[in-house]
C-alpha positions as CSV (number, residue, x, y, z in Angstrom):
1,X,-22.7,156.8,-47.4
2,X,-24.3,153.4,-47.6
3,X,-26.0,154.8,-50.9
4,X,-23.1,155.9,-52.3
5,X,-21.4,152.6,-51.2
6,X,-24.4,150.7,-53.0
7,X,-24.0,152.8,-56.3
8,X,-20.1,152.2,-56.5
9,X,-21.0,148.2,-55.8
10,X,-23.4,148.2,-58.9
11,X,-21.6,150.1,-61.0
12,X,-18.8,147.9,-60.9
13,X,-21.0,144.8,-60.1
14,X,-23.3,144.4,-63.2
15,X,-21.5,145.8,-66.3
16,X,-18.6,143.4,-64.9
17,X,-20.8,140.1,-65.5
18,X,-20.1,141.0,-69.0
19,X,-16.4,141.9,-68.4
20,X,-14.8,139.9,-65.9
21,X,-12.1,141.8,-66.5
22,X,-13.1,145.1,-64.7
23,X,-13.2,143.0,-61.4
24,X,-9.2,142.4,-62.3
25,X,-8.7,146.2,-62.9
26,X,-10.8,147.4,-59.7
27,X,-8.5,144.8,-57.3
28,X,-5.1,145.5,-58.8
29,X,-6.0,149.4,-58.1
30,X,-6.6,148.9,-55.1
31,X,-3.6,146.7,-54.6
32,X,-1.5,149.3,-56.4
33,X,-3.2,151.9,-54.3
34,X,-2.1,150.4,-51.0
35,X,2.3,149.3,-52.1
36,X,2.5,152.4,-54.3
37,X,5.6,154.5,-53.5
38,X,6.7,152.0,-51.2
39,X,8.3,149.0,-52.9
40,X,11.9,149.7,-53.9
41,X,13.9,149.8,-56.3
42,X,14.8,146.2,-57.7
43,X,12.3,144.8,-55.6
44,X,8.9,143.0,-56.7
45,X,5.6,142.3,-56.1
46,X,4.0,140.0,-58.6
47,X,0.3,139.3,-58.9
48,X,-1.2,136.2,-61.2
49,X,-4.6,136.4,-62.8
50,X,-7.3,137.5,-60.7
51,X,-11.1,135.7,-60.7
52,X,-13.8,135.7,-59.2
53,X,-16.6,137.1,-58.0
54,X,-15.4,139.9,-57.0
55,X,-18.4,141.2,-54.6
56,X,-17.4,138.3,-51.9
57,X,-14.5,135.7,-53.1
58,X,-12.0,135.8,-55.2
59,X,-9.2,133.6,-56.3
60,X,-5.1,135.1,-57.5
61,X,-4.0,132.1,-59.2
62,X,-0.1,133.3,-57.9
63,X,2.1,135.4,-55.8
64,X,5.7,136.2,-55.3
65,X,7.2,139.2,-53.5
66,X,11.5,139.5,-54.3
67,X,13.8,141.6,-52.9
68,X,16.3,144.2,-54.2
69,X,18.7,141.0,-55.2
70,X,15.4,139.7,-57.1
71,X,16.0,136.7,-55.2
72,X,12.4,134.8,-53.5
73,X,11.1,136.3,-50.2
74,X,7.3,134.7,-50.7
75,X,5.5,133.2,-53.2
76,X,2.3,131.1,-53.1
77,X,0.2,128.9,-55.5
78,X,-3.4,130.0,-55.4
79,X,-5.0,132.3,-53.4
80,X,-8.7,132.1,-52.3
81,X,-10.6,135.0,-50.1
82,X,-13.7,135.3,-49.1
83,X,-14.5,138.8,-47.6
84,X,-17.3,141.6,-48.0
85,X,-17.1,144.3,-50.9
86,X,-17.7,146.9,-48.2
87,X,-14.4,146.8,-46.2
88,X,-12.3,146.4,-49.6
89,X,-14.1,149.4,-51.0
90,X,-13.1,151.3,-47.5
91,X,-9.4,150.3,-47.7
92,X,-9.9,147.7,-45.5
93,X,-8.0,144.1,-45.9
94,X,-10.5,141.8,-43.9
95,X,-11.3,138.6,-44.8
96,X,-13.6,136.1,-43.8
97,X,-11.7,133.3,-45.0
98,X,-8.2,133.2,-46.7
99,X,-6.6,130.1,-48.1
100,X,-3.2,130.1,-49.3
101,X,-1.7,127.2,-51.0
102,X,1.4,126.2,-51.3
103,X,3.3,129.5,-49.7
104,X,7.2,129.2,-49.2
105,X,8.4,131.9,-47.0
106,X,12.4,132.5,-47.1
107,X,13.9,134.6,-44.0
108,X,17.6,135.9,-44.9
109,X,20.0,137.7,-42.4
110,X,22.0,139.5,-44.3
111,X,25.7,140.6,-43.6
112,X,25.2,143.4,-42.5
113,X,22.3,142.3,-39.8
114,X,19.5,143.6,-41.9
115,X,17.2,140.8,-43.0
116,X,15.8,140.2,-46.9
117,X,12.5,141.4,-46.1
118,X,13.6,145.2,-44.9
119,X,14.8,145.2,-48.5
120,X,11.3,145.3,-50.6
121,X,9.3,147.9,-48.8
122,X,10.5,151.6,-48.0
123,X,8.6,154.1,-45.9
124,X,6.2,156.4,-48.2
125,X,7.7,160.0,-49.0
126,X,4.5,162.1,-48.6
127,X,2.6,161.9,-44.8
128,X,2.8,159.1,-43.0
129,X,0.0,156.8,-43.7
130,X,-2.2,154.4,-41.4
131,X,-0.8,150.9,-41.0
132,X,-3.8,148.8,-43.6
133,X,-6.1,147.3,-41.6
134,X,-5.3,143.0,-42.2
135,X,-7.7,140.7,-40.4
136,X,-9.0,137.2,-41.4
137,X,-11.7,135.2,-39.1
138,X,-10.4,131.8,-40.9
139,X,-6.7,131.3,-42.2
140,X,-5.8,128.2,-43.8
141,X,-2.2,127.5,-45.3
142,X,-1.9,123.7,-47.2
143,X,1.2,122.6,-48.7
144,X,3.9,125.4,-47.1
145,X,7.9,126.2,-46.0
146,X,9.6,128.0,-44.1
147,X,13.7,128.7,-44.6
148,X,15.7,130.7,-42.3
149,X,19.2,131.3,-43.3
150,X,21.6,133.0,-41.2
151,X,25.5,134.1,-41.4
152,X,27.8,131.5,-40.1
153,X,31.2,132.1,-38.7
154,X,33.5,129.8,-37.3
155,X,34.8,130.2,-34.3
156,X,38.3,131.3,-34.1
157,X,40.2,128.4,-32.3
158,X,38.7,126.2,-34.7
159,X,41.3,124.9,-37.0
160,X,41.1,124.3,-41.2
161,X,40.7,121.2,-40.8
162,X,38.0,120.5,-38.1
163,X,36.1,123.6,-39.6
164,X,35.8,122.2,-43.0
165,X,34.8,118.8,-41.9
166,X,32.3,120.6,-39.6
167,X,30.8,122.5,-42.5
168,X,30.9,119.5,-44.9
169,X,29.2,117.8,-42.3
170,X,26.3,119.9,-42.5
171,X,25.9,120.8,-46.1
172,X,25.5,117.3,-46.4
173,X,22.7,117.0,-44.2
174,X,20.9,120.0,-44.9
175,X,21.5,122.3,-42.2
176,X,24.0,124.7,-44.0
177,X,23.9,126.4,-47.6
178,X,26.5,128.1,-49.9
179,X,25.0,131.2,-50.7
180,X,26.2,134.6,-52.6
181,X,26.9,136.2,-48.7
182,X,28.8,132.9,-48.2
183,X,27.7,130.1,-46.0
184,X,25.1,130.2,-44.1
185,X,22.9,128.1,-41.1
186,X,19.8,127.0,-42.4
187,X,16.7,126.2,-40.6
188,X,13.5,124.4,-42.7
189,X,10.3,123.4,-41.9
190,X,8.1,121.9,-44.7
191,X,4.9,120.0,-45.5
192,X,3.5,123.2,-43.8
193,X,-0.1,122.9,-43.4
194,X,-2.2,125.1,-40.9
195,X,-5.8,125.9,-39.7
196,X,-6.0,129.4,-38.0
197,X,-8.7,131.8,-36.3
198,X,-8.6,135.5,-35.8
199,X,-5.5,136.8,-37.8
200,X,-5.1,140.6,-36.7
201,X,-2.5,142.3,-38.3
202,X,-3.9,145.2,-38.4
203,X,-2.2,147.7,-34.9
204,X,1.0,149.6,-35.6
205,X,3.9,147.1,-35.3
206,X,4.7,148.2,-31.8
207,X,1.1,147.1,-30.5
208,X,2.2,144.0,-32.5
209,X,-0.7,141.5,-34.3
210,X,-1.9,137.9,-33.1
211,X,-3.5,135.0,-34.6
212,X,-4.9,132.0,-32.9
213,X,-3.7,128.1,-34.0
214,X,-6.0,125.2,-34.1
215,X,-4.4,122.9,-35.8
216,X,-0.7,123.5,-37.4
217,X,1.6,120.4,-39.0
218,X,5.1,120.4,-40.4
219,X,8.3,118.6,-40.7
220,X,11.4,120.7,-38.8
221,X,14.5,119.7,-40.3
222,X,16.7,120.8,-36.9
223,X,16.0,119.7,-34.6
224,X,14.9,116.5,-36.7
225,X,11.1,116.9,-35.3
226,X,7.8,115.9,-37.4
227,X,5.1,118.8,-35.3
228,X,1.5,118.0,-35.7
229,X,-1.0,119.0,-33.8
230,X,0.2,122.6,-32.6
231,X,-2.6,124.5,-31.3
232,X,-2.5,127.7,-29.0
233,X,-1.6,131.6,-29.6
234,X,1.3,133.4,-31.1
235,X,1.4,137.3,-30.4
236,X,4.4,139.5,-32.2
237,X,5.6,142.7,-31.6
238,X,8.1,144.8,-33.3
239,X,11.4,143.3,-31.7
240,X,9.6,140.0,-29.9
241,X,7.4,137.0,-30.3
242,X,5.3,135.5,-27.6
243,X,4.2,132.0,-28.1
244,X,1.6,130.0,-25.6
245,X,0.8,126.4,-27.5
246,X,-0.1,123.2,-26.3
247,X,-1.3,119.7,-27.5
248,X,2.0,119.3,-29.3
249,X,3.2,116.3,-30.8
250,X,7.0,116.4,-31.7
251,X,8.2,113.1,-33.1
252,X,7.3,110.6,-30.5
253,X,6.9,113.1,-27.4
254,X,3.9,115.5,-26.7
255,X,3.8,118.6,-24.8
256,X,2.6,121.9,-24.0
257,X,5.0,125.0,-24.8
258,X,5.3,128.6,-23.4
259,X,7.7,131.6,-23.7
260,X,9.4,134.3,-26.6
261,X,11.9,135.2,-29.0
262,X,13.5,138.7,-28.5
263,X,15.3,140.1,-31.8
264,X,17.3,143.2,-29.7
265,X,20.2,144.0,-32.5
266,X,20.3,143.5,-36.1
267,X,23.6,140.2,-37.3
268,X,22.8,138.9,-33.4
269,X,20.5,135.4,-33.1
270,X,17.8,136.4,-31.5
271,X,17.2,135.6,-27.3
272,X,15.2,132.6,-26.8
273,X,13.7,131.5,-23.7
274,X,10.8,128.6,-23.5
275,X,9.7,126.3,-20.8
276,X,8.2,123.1,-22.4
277,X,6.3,120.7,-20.2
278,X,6.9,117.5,-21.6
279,X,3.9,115.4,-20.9
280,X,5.4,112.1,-22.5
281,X,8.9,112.3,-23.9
282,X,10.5,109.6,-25.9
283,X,14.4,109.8,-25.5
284,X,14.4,109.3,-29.5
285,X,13.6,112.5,-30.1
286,X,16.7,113.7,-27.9
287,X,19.3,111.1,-30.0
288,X,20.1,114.0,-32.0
289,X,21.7,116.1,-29.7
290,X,24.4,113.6,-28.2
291,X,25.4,109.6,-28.6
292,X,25.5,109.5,-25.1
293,X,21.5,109.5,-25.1
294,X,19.6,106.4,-25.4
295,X,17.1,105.7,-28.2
296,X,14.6,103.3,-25.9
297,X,12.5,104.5,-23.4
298,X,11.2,107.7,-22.2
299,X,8.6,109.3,-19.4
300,X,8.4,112.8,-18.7
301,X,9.7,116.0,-18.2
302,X,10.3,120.0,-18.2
303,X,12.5,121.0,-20.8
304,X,13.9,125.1,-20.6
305,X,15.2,126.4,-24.1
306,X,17.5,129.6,-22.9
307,X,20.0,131.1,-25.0
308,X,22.8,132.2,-23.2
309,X,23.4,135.8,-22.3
310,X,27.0,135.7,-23.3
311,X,27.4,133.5,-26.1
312,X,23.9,134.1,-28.6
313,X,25.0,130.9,-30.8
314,X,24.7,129.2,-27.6
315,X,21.3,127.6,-26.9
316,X,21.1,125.8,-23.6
317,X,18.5,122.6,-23.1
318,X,18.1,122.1,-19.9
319,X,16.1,118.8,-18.8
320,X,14.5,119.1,-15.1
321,X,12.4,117.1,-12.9
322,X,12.8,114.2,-15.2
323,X,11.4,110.6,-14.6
324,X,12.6,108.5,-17.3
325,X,12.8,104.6,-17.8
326,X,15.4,102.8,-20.2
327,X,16.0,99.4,-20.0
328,X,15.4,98.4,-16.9
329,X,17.2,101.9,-15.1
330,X,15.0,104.6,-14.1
331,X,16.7,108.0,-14.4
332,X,15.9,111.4,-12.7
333,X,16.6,114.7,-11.8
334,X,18.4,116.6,-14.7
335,X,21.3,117.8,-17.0
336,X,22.2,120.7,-19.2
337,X,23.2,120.3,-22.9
338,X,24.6,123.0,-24.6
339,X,24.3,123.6,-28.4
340,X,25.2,125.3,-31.1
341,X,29.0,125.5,-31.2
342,X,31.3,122.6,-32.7
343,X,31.4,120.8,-29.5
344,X,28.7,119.6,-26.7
345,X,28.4,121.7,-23.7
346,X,27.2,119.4,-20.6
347,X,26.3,121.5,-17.4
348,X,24.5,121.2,-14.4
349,X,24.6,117.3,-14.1
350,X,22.4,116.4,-11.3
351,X,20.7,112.8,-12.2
352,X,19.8,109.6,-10.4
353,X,19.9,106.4,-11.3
């Protein structure tokens, strides 16, 4: 095997220091190989110029991956991989390092609860084949975005006129889009830059992949919060995302976070419940969610994210065992806000003063 595995390497190797172009050739095969019968109809997967040296590093000056409405799911500037020639030969996407730059990632609900990305892909037609093996020791993204865009409906009380001051509200600042499915809630983070460590994407999805964060930065446009600093470990699964992170800095406050995301049906927001320990919390960074909150001061604080089990547009923020200063009031104990429907939700009002 390893003679064999030598001979293929040197046939391809030396007669390609003449023809860089074989090394092109070889890597789209094997790219082919692996999305072959299973990108459909309308859908794309685009690959820019290949170089390198194709034995351990190489460089794909672009990529972009549309779906059936040719419209952007991802796309990326450069792509640089280091990796050994053995595991590509054997089918085998492992990399020792893997830098993508500039990547902008665009998450779509559609109407009818499916989401853009189950619209490129469809499962093979022969025998089912082995999930390919994805793994990279070093992960860095510079320069990246991420949009979510999901339906919006107004709620039925709501009249003509407070519903189309609500959405003009919010097209204005960003936080809603007209789209070809209508309008549409949209979240954003950008200025995306991350350093990562042991990417496995490799087990079926219902054993789910991991990767562990050392240092991940971005801007969130809603809530308003510039991240920097994340570090910790994100674990998915086919219907759930587990996230355990902590040296966060979010606007002025820092913190440590822990909990999941559970996507259970497809056109419902997905179930969030987090705890965040809020090791020093500057009320700024809560003036978005009411007037009523004041911009000076801060202390500390637990803050529980919980979307409620009735209403899944609802997202309660929950503020316990708070010790606060403003002015010269210190404020305890905690309240409820509830957001995500035209008006503030308050609950559970239990503070000190």
């Amino acid at each position: 095997m390893r003679a064999g595995l030598l001979a293929l390497l040197l046939a391809i190797a030396v007669p390609a220091q003449d023809d860089p172009s074989l090394i092109e050739r070889f890597i789209r095969n094997r790219i082919q190989k692996l999305v072959e019968g299973r990108v459909r109809p309308g859908a794309t997967v685009r690959l820019g110029r290949l170089t390198g040296n194709w034995l351990s590093q190489l460089s794909m000056d672009s990529l972009e991956i549309r779906d059936e409405r040719d419209s952007v799911v991802f796309r990326s500037g450069p792509v640089n991989a280091k990796y050994s020639a053995r595991d590509l030969v054997n089918g085998r996407w492992v990399f020792d390092e893997l830098t993508i730059d500039r990547p902008v990632l665009v998450l779509r609900e559609q109407l009818d609860g499916t989401w853009n990305y189950n619209h490129i892909f469809t499962a093979s037609s022969g025998p089912p084949q082995p999930a390919p093996q994805v793994r990279a020791s070093v992960l860095r993204l510079r320069g990246g975005s991420v949009r979510v865009l999901l339906p919006w409906t107004p709620e039925s009380w709501l009249g003509a006129r407070a519903r189309d001051s609500i959405v003009a509200a919010r097209l204005k600042a960003g936080t809603m889009a007209n789209t070809a499915d209508g309008i549409v809630a949209v979240y954003r983070w950008t200025g995306l830059s991350a350093d990562a460590r042991a990417l496995d994407a490799s087990a079926p999805a219902r054993d789910g992949g991991s990767v562990n964060l050392v240092d991940v930065n971005a801007d969130e446009l809603f809530p308003p919060w510039p991240i920097r600093g994340l570090r910790g470990t994100i674990r998915w699964y086919r219907d759930s995302v587990n996230v355990a992170v902590g040296g966060v800095q979010a606007g002025k406050s820092r913190g440590s976070a822990t909990g999941w995301a559970r996507f259970e049906k497809k056109g419902v927001p997905p179930f969030l419940d987090f705890r965040v320990k809020v090791d020093t919390l500057a009320l700024s960074d809560l003036a978005w969610i009411s007037s009523i909150i004041p911009t000076d001061g801060g202390g500390k604080a637990t803050l529980l994210v919980r979307t409620d089990a009735s209403d899944r547009k609802l997202v309660h923020y929950a503020l316990a065992d708070a010790d606060i200063r403003t002015g010269g009031t210190r404020i305890t104990g905690g309240i409820t806000f509830g957001v995500g429907q035209p008006l503030l939700r308050m609950t559970d009002l239990a503070l000190a003063f």
